[in-house]
C-alpha positions as YAML, in Angstrom:
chain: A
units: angstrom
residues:
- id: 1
  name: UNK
  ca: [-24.79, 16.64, 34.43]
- id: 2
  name: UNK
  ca: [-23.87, 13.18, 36.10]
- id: 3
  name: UNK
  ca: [-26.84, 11.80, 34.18]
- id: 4
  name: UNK
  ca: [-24.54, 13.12, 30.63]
- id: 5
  name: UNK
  ca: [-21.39, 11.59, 31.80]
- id: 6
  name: UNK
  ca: [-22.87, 8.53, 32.21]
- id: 7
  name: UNK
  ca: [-24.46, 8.27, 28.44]
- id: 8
  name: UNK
  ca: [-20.89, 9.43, 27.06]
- id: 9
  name: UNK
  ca: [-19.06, 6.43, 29.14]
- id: 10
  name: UNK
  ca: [-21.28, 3.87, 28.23]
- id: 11
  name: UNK
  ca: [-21.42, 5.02, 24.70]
- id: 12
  name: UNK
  ca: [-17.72, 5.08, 24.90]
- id: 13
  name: UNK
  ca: [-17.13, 1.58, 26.13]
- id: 14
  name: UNK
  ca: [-19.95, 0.01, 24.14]
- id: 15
  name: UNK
  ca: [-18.50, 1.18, 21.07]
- id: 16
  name: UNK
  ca: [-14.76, -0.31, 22.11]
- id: 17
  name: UNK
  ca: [-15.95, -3.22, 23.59]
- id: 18
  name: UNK
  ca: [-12.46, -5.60, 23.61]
- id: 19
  name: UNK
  ca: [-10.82, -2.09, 24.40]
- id: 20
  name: UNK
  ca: [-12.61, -1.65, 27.41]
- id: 21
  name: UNK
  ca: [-13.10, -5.15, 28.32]
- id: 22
  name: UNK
  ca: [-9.41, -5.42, 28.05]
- id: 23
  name: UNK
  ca: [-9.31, -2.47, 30.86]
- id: 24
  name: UNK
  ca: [-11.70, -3.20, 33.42]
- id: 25
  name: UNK
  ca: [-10.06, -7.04, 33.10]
- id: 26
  name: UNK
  ca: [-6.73, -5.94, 33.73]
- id: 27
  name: UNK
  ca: [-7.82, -3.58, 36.17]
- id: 28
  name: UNK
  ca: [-10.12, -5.88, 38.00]
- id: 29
  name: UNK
  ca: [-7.08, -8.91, 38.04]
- id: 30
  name: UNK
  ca: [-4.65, -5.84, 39.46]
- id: 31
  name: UNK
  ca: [-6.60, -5.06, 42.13]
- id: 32
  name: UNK
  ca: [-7.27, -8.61, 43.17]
- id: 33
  name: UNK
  ca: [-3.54, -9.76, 42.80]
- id: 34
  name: UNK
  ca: [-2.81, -6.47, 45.34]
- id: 35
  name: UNK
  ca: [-5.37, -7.69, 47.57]
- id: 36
  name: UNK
  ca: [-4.24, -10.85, 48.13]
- id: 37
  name: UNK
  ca: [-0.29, -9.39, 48.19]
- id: 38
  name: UNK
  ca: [-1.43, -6.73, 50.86]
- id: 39
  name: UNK
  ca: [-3.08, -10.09, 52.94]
- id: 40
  name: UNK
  ca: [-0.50, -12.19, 52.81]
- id: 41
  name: UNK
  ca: [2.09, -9.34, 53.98]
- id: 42
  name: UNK
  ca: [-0.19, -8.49, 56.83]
- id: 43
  name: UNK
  ca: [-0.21, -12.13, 57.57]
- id: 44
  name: UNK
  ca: [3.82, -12.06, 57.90]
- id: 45
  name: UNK
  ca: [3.90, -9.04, 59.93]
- id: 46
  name: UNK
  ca: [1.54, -10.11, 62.71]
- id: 47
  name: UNK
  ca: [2.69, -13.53, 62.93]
- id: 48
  name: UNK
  ca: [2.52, -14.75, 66.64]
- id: 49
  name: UNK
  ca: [1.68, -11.24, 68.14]
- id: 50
  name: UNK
  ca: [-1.05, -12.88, 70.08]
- id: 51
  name: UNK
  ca: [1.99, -14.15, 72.43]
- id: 52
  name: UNK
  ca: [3.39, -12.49, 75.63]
- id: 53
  name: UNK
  ca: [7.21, -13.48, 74.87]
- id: 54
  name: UNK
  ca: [7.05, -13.79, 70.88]
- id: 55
  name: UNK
  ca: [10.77, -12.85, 70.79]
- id: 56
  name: UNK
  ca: [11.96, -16.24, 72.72]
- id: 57
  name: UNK
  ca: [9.77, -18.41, 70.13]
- id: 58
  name: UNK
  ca: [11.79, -20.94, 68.07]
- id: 59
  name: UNK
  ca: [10.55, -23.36, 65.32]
- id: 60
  name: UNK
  ca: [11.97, -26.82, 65.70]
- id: 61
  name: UNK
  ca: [12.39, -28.39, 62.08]
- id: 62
  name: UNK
  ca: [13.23, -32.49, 62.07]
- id: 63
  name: UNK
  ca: [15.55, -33.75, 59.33]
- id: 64
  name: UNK
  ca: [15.15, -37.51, 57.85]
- id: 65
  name: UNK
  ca: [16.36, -39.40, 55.54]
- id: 66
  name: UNK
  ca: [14.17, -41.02, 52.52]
- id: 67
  name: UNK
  ca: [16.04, -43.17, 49.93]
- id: 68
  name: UNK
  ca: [19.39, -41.48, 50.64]
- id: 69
  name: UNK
  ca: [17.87, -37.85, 50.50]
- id: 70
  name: UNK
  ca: [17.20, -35.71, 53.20]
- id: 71
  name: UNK
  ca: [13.95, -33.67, 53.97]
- id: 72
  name: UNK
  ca: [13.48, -30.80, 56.21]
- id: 73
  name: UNK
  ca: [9.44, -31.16, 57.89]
- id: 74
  name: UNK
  ca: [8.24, -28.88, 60.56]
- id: 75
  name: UNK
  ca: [6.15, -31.47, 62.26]
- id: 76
  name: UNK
  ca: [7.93, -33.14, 64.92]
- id: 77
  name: UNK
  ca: [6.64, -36.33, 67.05]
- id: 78
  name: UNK
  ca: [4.89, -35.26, 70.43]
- id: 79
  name: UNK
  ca: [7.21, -36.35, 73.12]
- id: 80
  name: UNK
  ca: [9.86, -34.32, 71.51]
- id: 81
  name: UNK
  ca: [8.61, -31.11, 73.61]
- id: 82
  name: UNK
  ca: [8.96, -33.16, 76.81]
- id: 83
  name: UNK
  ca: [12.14, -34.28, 76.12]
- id: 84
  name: UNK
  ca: [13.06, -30.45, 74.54]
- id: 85
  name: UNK
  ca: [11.87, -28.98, 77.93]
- id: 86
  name: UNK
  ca: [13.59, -31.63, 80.36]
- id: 87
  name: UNK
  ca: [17.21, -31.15, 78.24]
- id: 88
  name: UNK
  ca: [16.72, -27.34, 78.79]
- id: 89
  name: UNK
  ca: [15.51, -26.81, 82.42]
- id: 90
  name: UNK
  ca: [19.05, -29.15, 82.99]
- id: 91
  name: UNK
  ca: [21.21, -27.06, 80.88]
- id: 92
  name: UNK
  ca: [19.77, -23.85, 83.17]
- id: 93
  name: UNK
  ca: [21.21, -25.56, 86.32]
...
């Protein structure tokens, strides 16, 4: 039975090739454009769950100025966290 399905699909889709190529290309682009939609959301969602206090976490973003425009980076210099953490622990007391 299986062995008669399978001569009546291949018959099928040899006989229609751009038809079926048409298909299994859309189908096969669909799936891999979900794929990579359903990793990137998972990738949002667990963001910095490997952290005991996730919910304090704050991104520090640096403006500066380039020719009269402004840019927004994420990278800051290195002392900045020492200098961050001193201006805190004072504002506590």
């Amino acid at each position: 039975m299986i062995k008669n399905y399978l001569k009546t699909t291949l018959r099928s889709l040899l006989r229609n090739r751009s038809y079926s190529f048409l298909n299994i290309a859309g189908l096969a682009i669909g799936i891999a454009c979900a794929s990579l939609i359903f990793l990137w959301v998972q990738d949002e969602v667990t963001f910095n769950h490997n952290f005991a206090k996730r919910n304090v976490l704050y991104k520090v973003y640096e403006n500066q100025t380039y020719e009269g425009k402004i840019g927004t980076f994420i990278g800051t210099p290195g002392p900045m966290a020492k200098a961050m953490r001193l201006k805190y622990q004072a504002l506590k007391m």
